[in-house]
Biotite code that builds the C-alpha atoms (Angstrom):
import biotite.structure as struc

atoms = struc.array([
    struc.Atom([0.000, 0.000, 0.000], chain_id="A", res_id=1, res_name="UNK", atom_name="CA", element="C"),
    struc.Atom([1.025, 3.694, -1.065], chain_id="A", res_id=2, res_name="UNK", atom_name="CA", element="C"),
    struc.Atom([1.619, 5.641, 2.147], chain_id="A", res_id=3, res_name="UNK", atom_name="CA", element="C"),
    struc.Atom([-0.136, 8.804, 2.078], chain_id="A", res_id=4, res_name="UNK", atom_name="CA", element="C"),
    struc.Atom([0.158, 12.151, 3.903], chain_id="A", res_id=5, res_name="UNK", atom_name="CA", element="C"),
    struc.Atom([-1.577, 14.922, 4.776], chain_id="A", res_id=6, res_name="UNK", atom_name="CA", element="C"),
    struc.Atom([-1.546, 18.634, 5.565], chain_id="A", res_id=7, res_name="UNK", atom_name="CA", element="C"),
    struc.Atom([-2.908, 20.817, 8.250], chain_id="A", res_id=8, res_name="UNK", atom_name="CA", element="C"),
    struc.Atom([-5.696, 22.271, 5.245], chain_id="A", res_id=9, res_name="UNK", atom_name="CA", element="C"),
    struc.Atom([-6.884, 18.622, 5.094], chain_id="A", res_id=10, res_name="UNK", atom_name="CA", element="C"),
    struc.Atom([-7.442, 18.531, 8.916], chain_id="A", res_id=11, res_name="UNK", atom_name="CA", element="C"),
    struc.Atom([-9.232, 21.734, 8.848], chain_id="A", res_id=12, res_name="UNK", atom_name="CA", element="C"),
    struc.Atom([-11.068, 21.202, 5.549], chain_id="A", res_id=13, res_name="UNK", atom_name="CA", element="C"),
    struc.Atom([-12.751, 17.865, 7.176], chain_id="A", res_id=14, res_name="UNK", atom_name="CA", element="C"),
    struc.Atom([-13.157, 19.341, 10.816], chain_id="A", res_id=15, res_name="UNK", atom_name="CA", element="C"),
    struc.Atom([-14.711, 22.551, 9.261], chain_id="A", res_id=16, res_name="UNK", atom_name="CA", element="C"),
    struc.Atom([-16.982, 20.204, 6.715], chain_id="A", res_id=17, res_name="UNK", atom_name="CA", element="C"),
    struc.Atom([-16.068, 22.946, 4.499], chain_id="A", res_id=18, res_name="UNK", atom_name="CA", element="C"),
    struc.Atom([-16.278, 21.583, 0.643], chain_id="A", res_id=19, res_name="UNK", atom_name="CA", element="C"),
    struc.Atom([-14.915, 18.051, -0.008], chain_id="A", res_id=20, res_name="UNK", atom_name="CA", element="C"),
    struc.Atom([-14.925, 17.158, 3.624], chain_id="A", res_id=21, res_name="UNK", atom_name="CA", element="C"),
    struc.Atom([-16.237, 13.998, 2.472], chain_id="A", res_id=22, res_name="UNK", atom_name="CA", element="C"),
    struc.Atom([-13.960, 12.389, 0.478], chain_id="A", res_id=23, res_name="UNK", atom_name="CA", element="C"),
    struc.Atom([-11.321, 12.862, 3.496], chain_id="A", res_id=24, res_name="UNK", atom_name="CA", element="C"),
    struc.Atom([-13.206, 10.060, 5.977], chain_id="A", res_id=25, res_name="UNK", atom_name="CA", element="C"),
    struc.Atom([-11.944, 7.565, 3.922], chain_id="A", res_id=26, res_name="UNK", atom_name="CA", element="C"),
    struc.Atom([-7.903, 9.175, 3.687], chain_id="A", res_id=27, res_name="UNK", atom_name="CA", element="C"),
    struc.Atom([-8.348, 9.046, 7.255], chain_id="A", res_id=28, res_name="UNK", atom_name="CA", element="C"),
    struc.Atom([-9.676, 5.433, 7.921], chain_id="A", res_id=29, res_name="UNK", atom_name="CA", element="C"),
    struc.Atom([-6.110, 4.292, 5.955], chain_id="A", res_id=30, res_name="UNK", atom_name="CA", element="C"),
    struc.Atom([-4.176, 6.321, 9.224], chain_id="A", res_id=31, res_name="UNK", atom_name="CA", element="C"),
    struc.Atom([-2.411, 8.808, 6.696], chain_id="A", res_id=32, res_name="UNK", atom_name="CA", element="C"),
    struc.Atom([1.172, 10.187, 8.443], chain_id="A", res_id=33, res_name="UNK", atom_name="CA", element="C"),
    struc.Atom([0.888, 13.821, 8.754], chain_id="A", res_id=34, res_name="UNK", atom_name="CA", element="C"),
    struc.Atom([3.121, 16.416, 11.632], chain_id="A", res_id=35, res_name="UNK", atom_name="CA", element="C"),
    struc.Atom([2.955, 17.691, 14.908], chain_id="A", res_id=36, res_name="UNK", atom_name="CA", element="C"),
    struc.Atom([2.742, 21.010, 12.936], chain_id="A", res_id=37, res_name="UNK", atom_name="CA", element="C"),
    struc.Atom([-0.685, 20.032, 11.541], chain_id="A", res_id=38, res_name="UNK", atom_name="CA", element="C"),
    struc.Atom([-2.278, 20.108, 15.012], chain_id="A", res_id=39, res_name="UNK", atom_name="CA", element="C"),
    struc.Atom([-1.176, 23.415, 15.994], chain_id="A", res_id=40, res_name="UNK", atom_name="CA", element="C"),
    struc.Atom([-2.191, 24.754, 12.454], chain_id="A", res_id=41, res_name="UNK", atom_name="CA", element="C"),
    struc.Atom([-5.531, 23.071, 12.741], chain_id="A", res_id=42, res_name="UNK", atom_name="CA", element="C"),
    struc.Atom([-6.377, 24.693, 15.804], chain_id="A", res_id=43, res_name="UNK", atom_name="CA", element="C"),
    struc.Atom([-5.296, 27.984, 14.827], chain_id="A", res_id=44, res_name="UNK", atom_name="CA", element="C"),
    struc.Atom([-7.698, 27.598, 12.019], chain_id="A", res_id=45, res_name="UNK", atom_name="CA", element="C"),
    struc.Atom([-10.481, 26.627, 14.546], chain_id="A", res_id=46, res_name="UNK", atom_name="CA", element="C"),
    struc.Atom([-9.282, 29.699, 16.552], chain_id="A", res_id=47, res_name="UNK", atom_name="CA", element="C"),
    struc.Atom([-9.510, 32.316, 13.388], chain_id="A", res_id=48, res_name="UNK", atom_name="CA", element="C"),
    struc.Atom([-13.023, 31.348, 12.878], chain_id="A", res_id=49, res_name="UNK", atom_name="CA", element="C"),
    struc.Atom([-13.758, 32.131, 16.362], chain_id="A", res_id=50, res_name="UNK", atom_name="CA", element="C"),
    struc.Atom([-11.970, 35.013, 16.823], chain_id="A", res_id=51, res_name="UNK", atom_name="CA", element="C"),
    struc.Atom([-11.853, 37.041, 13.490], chain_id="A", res_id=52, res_name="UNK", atom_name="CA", element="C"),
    struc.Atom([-14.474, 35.072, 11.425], chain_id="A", res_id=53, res_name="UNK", atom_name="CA", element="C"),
    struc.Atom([-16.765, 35.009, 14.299], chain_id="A", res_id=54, res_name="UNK", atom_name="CA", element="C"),
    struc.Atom([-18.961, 32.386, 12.442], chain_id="A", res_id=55, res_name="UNK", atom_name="CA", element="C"),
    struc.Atom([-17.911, 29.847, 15.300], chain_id="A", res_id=56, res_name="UNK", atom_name="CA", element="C"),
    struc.Atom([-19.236, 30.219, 18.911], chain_id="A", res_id=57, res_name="UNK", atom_name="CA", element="C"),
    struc.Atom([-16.474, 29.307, 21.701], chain_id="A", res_id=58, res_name="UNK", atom_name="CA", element="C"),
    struc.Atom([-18.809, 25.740, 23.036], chain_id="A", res_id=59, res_name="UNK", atom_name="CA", element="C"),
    struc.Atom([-18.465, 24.540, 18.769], chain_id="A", res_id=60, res_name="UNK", atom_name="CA", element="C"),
    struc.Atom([-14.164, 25.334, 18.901], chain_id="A", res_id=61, res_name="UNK", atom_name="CA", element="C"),
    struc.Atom([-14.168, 23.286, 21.909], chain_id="A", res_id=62, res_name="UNK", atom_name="CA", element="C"),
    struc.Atom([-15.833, 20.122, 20.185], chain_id="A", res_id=63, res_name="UNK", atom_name="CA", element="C"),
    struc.Atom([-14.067, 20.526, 17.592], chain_id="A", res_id=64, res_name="UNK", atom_name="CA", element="C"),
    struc.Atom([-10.753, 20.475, 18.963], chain_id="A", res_id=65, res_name="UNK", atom_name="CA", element="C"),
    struc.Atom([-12.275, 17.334, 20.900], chain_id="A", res_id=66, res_name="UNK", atom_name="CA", element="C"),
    struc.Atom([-12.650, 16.044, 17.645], chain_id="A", res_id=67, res_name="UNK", atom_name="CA", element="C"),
    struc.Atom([-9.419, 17.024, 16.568], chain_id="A", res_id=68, res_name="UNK", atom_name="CA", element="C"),
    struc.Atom([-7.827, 14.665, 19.169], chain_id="A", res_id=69, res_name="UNK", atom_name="CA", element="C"),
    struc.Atom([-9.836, 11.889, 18.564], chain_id="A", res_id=70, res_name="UNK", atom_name="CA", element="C"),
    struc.Atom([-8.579, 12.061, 15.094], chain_id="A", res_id=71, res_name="UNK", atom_name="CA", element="C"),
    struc.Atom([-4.861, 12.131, 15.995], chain_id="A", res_id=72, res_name="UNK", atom_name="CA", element="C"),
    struc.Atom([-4.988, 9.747, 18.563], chain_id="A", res_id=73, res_name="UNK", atom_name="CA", element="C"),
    struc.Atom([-7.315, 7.078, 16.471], chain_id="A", res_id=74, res_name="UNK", atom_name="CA", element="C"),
    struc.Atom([-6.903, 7.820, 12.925], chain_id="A", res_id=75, res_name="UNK", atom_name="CA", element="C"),
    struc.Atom([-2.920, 9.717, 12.417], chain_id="A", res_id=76, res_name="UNK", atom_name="CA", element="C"),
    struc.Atom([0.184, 8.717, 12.267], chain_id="A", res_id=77, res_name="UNK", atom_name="CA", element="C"),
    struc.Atom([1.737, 12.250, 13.829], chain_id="A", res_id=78, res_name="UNK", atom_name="CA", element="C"),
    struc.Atom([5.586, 12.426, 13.612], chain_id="A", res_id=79, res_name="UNK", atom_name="CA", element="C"),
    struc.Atom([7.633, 15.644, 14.587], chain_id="A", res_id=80, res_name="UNK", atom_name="CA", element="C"),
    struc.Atom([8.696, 18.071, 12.274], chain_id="A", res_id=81, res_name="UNK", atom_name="CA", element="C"),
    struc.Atom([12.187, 18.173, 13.049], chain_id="A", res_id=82, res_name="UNK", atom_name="CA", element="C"),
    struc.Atom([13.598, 15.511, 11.150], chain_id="A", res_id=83, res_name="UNK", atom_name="CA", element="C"),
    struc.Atom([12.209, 17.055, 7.874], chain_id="A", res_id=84, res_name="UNK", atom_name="CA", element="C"),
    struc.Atom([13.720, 20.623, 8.889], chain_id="A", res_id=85, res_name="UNK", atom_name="CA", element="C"),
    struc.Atom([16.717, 20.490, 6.413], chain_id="A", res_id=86, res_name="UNK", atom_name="CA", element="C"),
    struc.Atom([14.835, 18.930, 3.078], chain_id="A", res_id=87, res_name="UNK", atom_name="CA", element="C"),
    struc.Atom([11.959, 21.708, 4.104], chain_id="A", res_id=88, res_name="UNK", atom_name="CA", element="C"),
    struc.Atom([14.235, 24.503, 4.048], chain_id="A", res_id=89, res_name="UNK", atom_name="CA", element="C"),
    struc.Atom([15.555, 23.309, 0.972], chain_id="A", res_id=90, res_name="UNK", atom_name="CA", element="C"),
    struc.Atom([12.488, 22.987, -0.609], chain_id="A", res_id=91, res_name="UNK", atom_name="CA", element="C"),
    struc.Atom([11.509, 26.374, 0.469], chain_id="A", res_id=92, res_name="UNK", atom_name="CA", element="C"),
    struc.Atom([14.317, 28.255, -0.559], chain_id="A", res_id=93, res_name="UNK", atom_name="CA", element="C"),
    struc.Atom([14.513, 26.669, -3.759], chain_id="A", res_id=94, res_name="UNK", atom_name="CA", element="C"),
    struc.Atom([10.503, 27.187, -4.808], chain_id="A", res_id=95, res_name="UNK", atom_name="CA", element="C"),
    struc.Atom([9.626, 30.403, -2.953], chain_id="A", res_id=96, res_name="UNK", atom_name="CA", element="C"),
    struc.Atom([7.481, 28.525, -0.254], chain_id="A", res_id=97, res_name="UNK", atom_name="CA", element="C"),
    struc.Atom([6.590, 28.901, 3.365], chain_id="A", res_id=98, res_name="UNK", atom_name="CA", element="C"),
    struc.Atom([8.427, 26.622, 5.971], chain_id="A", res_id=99, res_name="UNK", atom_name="CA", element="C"),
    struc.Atom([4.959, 25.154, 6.935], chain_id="A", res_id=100, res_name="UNK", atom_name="CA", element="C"),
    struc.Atom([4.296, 23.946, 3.544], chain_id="A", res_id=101, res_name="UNK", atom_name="CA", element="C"),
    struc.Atom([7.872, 22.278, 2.527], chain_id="A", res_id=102, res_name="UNK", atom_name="CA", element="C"),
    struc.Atom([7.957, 20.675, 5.754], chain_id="A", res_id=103, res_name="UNK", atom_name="CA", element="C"),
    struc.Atom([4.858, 18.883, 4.604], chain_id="A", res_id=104, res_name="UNK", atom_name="CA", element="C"),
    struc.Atom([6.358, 18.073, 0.807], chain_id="A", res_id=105, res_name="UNK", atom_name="CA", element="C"),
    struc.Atom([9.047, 16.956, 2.741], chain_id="A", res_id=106, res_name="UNK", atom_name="CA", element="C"),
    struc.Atom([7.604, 14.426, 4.802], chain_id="A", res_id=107, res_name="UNK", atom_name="CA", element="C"),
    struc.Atom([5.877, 12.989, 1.833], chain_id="A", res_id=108, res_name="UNK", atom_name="CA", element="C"),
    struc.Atom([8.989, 12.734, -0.336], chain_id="A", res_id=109, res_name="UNK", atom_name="CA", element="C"),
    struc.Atom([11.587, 10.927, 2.993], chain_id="A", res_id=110, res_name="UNK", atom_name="CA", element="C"),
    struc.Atom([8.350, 8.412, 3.027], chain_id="A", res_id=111, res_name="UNK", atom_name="CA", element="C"),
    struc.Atom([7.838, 8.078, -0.901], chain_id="A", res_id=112, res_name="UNK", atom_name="CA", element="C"),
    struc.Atom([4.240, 8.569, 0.002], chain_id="A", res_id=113, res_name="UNK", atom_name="CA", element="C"),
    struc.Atom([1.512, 10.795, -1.863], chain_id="A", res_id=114, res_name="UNK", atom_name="CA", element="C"),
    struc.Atom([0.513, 14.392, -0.373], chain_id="A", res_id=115, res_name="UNK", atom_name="CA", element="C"),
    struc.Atom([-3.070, 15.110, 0.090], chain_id="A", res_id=116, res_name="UNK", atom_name="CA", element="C"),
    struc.Atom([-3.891, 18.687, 0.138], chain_id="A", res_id=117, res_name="UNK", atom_name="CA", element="C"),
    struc.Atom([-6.094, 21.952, -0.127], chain_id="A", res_id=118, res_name="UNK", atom_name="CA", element="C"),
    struc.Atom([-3.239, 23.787, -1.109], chain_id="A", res_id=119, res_name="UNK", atom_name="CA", element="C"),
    struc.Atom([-3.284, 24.357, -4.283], chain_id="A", res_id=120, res_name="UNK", atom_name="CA", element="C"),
    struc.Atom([0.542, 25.967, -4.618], chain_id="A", res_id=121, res_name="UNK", atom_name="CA", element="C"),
    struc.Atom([1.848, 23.178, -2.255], chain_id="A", res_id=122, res_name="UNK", atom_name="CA", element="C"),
    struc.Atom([0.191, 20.519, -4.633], chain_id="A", res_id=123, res_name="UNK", atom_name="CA", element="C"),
    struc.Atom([1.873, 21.787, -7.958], chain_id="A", res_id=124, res_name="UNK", atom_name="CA", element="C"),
    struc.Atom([5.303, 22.569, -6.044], chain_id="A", res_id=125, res_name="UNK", atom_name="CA", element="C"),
    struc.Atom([4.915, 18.861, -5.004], chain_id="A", res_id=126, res_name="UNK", atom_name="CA", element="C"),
    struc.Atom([4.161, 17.216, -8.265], chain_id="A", res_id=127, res_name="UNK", atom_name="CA", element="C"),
    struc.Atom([7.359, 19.617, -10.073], chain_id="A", res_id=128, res_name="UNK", atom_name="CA", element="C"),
    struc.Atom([9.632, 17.800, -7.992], chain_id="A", res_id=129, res_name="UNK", atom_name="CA", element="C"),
    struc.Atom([8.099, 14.329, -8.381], chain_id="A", res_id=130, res_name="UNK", atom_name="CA", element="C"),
    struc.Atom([5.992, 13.510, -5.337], chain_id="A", res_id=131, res_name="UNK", atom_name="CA", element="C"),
    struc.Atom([2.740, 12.445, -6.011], chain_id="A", res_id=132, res_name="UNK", atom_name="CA", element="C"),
    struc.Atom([0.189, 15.091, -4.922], chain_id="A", res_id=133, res_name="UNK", atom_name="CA", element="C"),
    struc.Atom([-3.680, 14.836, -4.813], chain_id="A", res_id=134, res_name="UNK", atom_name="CA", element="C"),
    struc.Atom([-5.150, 18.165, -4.550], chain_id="A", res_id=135, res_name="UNK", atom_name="CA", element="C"),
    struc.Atom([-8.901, 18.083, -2.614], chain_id="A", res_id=136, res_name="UNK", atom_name="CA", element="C"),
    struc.Atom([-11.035, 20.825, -3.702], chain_id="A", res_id=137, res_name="UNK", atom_name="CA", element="C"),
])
């Protein structure tokens, strides 16, 4: 089986149920690898919509983080970022990306695994330097 992972706009695209939430369930019942990184990103995302969006109430951030561990502790395979550091700043440097997102190309490419993400940038940076990259809209 093809080892797969994901990024922190997965997480937040499926937690959210914002479009294409739905094809993620089944991603996440194969226990994709994705980073520590993701987490924290995830619930900054959850925290934006509380706190500058203001289209989430306090009570639905707190499920949803809930739900957020649930996920990692049944359904991820979370890894820290630091081993990917140097092959992420490379990557960065090299294509004009954020750290966030190389360290995410970078885990895919160590683990010859495909990259599942919302991020439409990261996806085609991914797929010019040969790691296969599904983009979910």
């Amino acid at each position: 089986m093809i080892e797969r992972v994901i990024d922190s706009s997965i997480l937040t695209k499926f937690l959210l149920k914002e479009e294409g939430w739905r094809s993620i369930l089944e991603i996440l019942r194969e226990t994709p690898y994705t980073l520590d990184l993701a987490i924290k990103e995830t619930i900054n995302a959850i925290w934006r919509r509380v706190r500058i969006l203001r289209d989430i109430s306090d009570e639905k951030a707190i499920t949803l983080l809930n739900d957020l561990i649930n996920i990692k502790n049944l359904m991820l395979r979370v890894e820290d970022q630091d081993q990917y550091l140097h092959k992420a700043l490379e990557i960065a440097l090299k294509h004009g990306i954020t750290i966030y997102d190389a360290l995410f190309i970078a885990q895919a490419h160590s683990k010859k695994a495909i990259l599942i993400t919302a991020d439409r940038r990261q996806h085609d940076i991914a797929l010019k330097i040969g790691i296969n990259s599904i983009l979910i809209h």
